[in-house]
Every structure is written in C-alpha cells, then in structure tokens.
C-alpha positions as CSV (number, residue, x, y, z in Angstrom):
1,X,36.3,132.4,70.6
2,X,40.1,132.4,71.8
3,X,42.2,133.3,68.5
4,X,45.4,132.8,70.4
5,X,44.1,128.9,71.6
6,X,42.8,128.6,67.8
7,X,46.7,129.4,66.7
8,X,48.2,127.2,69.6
9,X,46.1,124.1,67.9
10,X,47.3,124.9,64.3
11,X,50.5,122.7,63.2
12,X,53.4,124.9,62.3
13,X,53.0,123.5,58.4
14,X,49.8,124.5,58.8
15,X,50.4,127.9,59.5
16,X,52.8,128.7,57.1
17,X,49.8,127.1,54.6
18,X,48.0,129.5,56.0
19,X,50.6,132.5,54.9
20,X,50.0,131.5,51.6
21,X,46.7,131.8,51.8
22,X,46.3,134.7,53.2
23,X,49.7,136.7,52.8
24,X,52.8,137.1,54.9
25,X,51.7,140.1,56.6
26,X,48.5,138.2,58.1
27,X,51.0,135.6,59.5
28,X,53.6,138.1,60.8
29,X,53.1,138.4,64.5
30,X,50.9,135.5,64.3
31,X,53.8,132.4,65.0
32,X,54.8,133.7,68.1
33,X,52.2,132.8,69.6
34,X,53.8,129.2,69.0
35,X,55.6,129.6,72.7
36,X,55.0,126.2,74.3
37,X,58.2,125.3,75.6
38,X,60.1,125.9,78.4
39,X,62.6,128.0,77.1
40,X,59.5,130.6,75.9
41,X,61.1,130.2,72.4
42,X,59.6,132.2,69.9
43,X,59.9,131.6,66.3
44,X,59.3,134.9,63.9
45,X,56.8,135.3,61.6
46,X,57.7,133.5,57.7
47,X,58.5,137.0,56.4
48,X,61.6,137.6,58.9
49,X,63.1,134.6,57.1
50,X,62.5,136.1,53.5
51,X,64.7,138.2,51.9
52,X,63.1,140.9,49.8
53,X,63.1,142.0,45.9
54,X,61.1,141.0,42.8
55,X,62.0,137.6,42.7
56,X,61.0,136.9,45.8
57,X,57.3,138.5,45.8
58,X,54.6,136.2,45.6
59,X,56.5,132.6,46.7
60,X,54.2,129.8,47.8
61,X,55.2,129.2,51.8
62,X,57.7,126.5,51.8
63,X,57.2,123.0,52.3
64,X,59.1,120.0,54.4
65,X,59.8,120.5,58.5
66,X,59.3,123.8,60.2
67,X,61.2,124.4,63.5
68,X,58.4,124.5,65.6
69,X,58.2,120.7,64.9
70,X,61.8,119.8,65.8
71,X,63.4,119.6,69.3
72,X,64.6,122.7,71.2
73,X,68.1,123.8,70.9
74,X,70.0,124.6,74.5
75,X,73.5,125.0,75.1
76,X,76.7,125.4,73.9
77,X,77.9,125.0,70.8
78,X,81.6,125.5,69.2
79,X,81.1,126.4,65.3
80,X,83.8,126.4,62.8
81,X,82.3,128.5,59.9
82,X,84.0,129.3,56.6
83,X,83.6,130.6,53.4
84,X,82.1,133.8,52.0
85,X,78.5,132.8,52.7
86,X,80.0,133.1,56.4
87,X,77.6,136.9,56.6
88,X,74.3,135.2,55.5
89,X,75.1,131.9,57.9
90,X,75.6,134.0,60.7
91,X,72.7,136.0,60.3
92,X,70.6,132.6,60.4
93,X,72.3,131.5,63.3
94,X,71.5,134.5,64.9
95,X,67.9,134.0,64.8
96,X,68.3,130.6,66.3
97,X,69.9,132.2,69.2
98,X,67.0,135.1,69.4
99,X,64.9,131.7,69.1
100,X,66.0,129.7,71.7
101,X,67.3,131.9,74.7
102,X,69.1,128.7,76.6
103,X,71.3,128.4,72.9
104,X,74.6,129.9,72.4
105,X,76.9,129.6,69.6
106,X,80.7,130.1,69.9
107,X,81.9,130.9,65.8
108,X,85.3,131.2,64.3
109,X,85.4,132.3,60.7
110,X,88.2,131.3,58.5
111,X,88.4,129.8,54.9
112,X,86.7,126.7,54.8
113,X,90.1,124.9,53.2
114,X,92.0,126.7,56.7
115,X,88.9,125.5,58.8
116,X,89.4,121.7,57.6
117,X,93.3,121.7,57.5
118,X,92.7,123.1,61.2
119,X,90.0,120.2,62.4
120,X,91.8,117.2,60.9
121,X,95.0,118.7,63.1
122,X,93.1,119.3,66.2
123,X,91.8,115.9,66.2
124,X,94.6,114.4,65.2
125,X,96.0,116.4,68.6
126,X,92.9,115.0,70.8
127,X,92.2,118.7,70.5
128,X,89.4,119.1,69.1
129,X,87.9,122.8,69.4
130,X,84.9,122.3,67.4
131,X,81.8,120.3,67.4
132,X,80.4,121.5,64.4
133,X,81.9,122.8,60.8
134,X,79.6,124.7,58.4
135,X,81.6,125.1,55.3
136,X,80.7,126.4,52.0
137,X,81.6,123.8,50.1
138,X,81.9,120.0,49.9
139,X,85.8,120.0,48.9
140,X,87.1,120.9,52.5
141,X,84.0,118.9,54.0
142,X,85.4,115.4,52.1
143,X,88.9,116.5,53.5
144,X,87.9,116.3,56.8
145,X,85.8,113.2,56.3
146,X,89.1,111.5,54.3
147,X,91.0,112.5,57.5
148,X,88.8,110.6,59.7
149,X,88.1,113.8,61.8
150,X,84.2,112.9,61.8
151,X,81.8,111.6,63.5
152,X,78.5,110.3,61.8
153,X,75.8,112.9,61.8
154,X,72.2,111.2,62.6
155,X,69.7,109.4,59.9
156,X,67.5,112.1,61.1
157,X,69.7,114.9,60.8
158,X,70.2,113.6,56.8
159,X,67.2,112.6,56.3
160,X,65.3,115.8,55.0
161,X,68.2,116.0,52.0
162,X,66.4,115.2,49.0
163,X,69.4,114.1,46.7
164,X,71.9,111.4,48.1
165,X,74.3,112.8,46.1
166,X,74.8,115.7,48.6
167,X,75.2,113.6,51.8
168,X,78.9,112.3,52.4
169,X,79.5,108.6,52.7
170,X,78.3,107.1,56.1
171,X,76.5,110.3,56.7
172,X,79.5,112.2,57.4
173,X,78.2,115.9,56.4
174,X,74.8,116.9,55.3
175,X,74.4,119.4,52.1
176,X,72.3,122.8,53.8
177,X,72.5,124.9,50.5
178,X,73.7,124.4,46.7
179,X,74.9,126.6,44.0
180,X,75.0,125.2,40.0
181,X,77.7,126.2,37.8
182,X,75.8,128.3,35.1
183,X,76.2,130.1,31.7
184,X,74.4,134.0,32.4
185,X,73.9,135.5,29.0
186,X,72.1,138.7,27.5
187,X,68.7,138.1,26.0
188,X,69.4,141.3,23.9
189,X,72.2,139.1,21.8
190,X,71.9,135.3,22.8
191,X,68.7,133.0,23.0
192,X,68.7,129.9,25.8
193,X,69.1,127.9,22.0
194,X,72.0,129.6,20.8
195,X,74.4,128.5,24.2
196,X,76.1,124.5,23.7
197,X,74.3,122.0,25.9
198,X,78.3,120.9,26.7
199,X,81.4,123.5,27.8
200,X,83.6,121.7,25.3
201,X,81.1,123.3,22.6
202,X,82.1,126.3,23.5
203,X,85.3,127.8,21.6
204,X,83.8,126.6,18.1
205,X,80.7,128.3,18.6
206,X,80.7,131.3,16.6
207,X,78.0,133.2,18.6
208,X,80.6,133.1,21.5
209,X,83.6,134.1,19.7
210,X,85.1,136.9,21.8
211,X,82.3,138.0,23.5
212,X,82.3,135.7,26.8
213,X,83.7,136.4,30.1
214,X,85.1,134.6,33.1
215,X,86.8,134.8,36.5
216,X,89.9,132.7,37.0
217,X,91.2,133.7,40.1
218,X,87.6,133.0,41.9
219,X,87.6,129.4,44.2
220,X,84.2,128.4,42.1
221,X,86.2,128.7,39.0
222,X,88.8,126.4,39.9
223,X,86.5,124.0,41.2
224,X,84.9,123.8,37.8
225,X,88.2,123.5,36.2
226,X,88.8,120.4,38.9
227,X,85.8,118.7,37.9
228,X,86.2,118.8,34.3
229,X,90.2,117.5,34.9
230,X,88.5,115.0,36.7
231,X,86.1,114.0,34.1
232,X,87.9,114.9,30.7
233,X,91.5,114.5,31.5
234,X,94.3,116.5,32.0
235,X,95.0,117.2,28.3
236,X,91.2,118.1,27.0
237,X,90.9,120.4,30.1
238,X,94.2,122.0,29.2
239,X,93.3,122.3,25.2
240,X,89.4,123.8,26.5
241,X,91.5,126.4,28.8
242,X,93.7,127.5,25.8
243,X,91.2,127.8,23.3
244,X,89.0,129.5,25.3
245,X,92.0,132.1,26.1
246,X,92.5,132.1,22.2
247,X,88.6,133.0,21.4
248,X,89.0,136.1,23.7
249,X,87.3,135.3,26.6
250,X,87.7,138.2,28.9
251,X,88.7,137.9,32.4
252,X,87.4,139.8,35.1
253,X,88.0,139.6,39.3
254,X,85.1,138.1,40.0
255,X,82.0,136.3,38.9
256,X,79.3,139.0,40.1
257,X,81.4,141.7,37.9
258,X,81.0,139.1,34.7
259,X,77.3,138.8,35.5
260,X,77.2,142.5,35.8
261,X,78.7,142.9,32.5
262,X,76.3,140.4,30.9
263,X,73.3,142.7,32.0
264,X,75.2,145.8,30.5
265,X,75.9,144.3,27.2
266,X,79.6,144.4,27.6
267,X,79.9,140.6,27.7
268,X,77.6,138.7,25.3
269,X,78.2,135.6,28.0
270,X,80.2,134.1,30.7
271,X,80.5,131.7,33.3
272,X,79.7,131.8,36.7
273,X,77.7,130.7,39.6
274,X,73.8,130.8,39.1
275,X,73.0,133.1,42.1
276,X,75.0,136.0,40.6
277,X,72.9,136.5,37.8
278,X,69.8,136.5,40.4
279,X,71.3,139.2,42.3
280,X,71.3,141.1,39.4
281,X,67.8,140.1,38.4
282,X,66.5,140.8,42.0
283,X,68.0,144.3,42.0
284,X,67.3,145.6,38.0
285,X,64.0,143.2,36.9
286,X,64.2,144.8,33.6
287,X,68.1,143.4,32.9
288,X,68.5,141.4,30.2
289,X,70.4,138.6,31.6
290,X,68.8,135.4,31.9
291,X,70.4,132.0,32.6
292,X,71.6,128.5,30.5
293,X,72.8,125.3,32.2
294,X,74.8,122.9,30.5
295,X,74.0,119.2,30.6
296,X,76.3,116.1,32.3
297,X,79.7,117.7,32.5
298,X,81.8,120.1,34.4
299,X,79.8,123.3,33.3
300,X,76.4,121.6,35.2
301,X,78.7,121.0,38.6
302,X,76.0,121.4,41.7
303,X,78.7,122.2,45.0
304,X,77.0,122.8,48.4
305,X,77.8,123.8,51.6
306,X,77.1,121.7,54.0
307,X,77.5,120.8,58.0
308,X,80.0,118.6,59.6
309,X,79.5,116.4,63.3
310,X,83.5,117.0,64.7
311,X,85.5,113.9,66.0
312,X,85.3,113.7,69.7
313,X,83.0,116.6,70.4
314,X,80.7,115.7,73.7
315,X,77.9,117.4,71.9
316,X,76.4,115.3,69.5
317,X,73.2,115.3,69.9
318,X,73.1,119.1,69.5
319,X,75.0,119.0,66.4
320,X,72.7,116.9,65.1
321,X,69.4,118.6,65.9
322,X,71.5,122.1,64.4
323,X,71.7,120.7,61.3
324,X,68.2,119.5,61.6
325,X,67.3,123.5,62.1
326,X,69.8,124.2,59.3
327,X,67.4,121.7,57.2
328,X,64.4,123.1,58.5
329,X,61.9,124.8,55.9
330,X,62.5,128.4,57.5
331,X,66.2,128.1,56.7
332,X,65.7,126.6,53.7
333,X,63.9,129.7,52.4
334,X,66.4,132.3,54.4
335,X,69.1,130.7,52.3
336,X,67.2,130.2,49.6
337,X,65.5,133.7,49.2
338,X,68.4,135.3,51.2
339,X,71.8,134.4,49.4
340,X,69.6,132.6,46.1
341,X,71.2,129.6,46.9
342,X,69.5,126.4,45.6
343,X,67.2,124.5,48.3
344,X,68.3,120.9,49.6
345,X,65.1,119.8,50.6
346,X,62.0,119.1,48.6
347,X,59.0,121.7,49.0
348,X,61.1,125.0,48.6
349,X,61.6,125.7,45.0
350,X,64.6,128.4,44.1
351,X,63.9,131.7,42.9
352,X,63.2,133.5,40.0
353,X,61.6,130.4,37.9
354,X,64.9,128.8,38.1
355,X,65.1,125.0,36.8
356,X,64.9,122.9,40.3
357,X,68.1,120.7,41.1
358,X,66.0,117.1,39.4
359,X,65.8,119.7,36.4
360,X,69.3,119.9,36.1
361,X,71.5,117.3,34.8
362,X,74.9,117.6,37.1
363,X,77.9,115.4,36.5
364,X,78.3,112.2,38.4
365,X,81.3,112.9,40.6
366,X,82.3,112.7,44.4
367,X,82.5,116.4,45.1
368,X,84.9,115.5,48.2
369,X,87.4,115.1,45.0
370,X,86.9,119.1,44.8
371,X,89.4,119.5,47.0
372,X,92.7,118.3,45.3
373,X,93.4,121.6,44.0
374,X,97.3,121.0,43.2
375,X,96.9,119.6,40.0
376,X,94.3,122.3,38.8
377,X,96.9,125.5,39.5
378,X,99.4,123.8,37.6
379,X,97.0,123.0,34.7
380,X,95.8,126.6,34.8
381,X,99.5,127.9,34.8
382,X,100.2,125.9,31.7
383,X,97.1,126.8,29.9
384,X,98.1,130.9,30.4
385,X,95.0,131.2,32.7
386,X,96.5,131.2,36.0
387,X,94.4,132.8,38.9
C-alpha cells in the first residue's frame, strides 16, 4: 500500500480527526504530505500551531476550515498591524509565508488607534498604503469603518464568525480573536459564589473590601470604563470609580502584575482580561487563581481584534482570502492556545475549561463606540483614577 497516496486522499479535517485520535506526534510530519499545488505549499503538522503548557495538553483537534481547504495565498500584501498582540500575529503570519512561498507580507507596526487615525488620512489623500489592517481591537476598526476608509470584506471571508456581534456593519471588519473582561480571584480566600454577578455590586460587598486590584493606566481598562459610561451614564460610572478608590482597591501598572498578585495572595481579587490569569495558570498549574465573569454589563465586555479590507487597495481578493486563513481552524488554535485568546469560530473551544463565548453573557453594545475615549479620561480624572 502507498501511505503517502493514502494521506493525499484524506480531507485536511480529516486529518486533524485523525490527530486526535492518535496524538499530535503521529500527525507531525504527516500534513506535509498535503503538497498539491503549484506553489509546493506545505502546511505543518497541528502541533507547530499549538502552543505548549498544561492547559493546552490533551485538546480535541479543532473543528471548522483547515487551510488546506481554502485557496492559495500569492503575492503582495501591505499590512498595517497594531496593538500588543502585534508578536503573536506576526509569528502566525510568518507561517503563512513559510506556507505559501509565492506570499509576501509588507507589515508596519504601530498602535492600532495611530494605525486607524493613519488609514482614514491616507485614504482621505487617495493614498492609501495599506490593503489590510489587523488591529487588536474593534474601537480603532469602527473608526476606520465610521471614516468610510473601508471596503466590504467578502460573505465568505465573514462567514466562519460564529457571533454577528463581532462582524462590523456591512461586513466592514471581521473579529479573528476575543478577549472577555474578567474578575481573577484566589480560590484560597474567594469562592466563584462569593464574587457579584454585576460590577456595580462590587464596593458593597464586604468580601471585596480592600483586597481587590486593578490597572488604570492599561487601554483594556479604559475600554471597560467606556462601556459602562456608555451603558450606566456618566454619573453612576463616576460614583462606581470613586467608591471603588474609597474601598482600597489597589492599583498596579498592568493587568498581568494584578493577576500575578491574585495567585500570590497579595490581592484577594481584581479585574482584568481573562487571558492573564491563564498565563498564570499555564505556567504554575498549582496557583490558586481561578476566574469569575460578570453577567450583562461592562465587567462581561467581549473586544476582539479583528481584520480590516482598506479603501482603494487593488488587492482585494487577497485580503479577503487572508482573513479567510486568519479564520482558518489552524489559526484559530495558534491564537487560541498561543496568546489564550477566545476562538471566533465554532469548533475550537478556549483553554483551560474556560466558559465558551455563548456561555458568557456580554453587554449589548456597538464595540466601534470603544473608541470615543475623550469622555472616559475626563471621567477617570474626576473620579481620582486617572491613568
């Protein structure tokens, strides 16, 4: 029997199926063998795309599109790529280029509110220097798409996203990766009961008095503090800022640190991005830190990153099969087991047992609305919790 025509006949799907059967080291090595097209593309084995720790051990291989079933990328592409996920999207990007030898990407790196501010000028120039913009979050994505410095990205392109609420209006970007707003708190002190199903709870609940941390100066933050202004008001937003300063909440630079301190038992609590607390879980299994999500308001916010067709760029059909890749079931486990970010297509589930995004009851907001910070500083200021 020929193994390698045997392979050749297997649907990619199939073969990752197989992976789980079998294990990931049976597989790696195996999917290159996948080499049918004319650019003698080869697409690694399921493990190259998996990060590594505890809580990635044991997955199920992924379900939705794999790469091998979508068409070839070749050419040129101009990428504007911000935020500080830029490391982890690079590195993916990178493996598309090892994948498809006729495919080069031309990146520029900026923050992704310098990266939009830049587009909407450019076009508005007839200048346009990019054709696609991978930001890390939907804010800067709705300000281009407000601007009119868009173009339409494909139903196909879209189409994998399992949630409408992370595609813009008239298809305008497409949500690759998400990250939930979350409440990491030590299982020595705190049970999941013992943490408010609502942030307003919060400074009268006795269990929390003095013993949470946060990290004001950090962009997630504020956007948390925008969507609550934009659901509670001005005032309530301003009164939950002061009396959580009053209670003692501690500040700290960043939102890894009050994960960190969570594990160690400085903080009892804290608020911060759900992929910090994996990191920590991923590197020290044994840390008690484990995770609560509140339910409906600005403490449950779901932001994504997401992928952006530029105005005027002669490359369209290219950006749209990216994105495709970017949507693909690989990269949905790189980012996914890579950076812990939260899936955007059904059949990859996050790590570490975390609740999937139809488990978790975000807000109803326009998350292009993210990005009218203005208000939020001054709010902030007045409130004594500046960044």
């Amino acid at each position: 029997m020929d193994e390698n025509r045997d392979f050749r006949g297997l649907s990619r799907r199939r073969a990752l199926q197989v992976g789980s059967t079998f294990g990931l080291a049976s597989v790696a090595g195996c999917l290159g063998f996948f080499n049918d097209n004319e650019q003698n593309a080869e697409i690694p084995s399921l493990a190259e795309f998996r990060g590594s720790g505890s809580l990635v051990e044991g997955r199920t291989a992924p379900g939705g599109t794999s790469i091998e079933d979508l068409p070839n990328l070749s050419g040129d592409l101009a990428l504007y790529i911000g935020g500080g996920e830029g490391g982890i999207y690079y590195q993916f990007v990178e493996m598309l280029e090892r994948i498809y030898p006729d495919f080069e990407v031309h990146a520029s790196d900026n923050s992704s509110a310098a990266l939009a501010q830049t587009i909407v000028e450019e076009v508005d120039a007839g200048a346009a220097q990019a054709d696609v913009f991978w930001s890390i979050d939907a804010s800067s994505l709705g300000f281009v798409a407000d601007n009119d410095a868009y173009e339409p990205l494909s139903d196909a392109a879209v189409e994998p996203v399992a949630n409408s609420q992370y595609v813009g209006d008239d298809n305008a970007w497409a949500g690759v990766a998400g990250r939930a707003r979350a409440v990491p708190y030590n299982t020595d002190e705190l049970s999941a009961s013992d943490i408010p199903s609502t942030v307003q709870e919060f400074p009268d609940t006795g269990a929390l008095q003095g013993t949470m941390g946060w990290a004001p100066t950090y962009g997630a933050f504020k956007s948390f503090v925008t969507a609550m202004r934009l659901l509670e008001g001005e005032e309530a937003t301003r009164n939950w800022l002061v009396s959580m300063r009053e209670a003692g909440t501690e500040r700290y630079g960043n939102e890894f640190a009050v994960s960190q301190a969570v594990a160690d038992g400085a903080l009892t609590a804290g608020f911060a991005n759900h992929y910090y607390a994996m990191r920590v879980k991923n590197g020290r299994p044994d840390a008690p830190i484990d995770l609560a999500f509140t339910s409906g308001d600005a403490g449950a916010l779901i932001n994504v990153a997401g992928a952006l067709k530029v105005k005027g760029t002669q490359r369209g059909d290219l950006v749209d099969d990216f994105v495709r890749h970017l949507l693909s079931a690989e990269a949905q486990e790189f980012f996914a087991t890579q950076s812990f970010a939260y899936p955007m297509i059904e059949g990859v589930a996050p790590v570490g047992g975390l609740p999937t995004v139809d488990e978790l009851s975000p807000p109803d907001i326009d998350l292009s609305k993210l990005s009218n910070l203005e208000p939020t500083l001054e709010l902030m200021d007045e409130a004594g919790v500046s960044g």
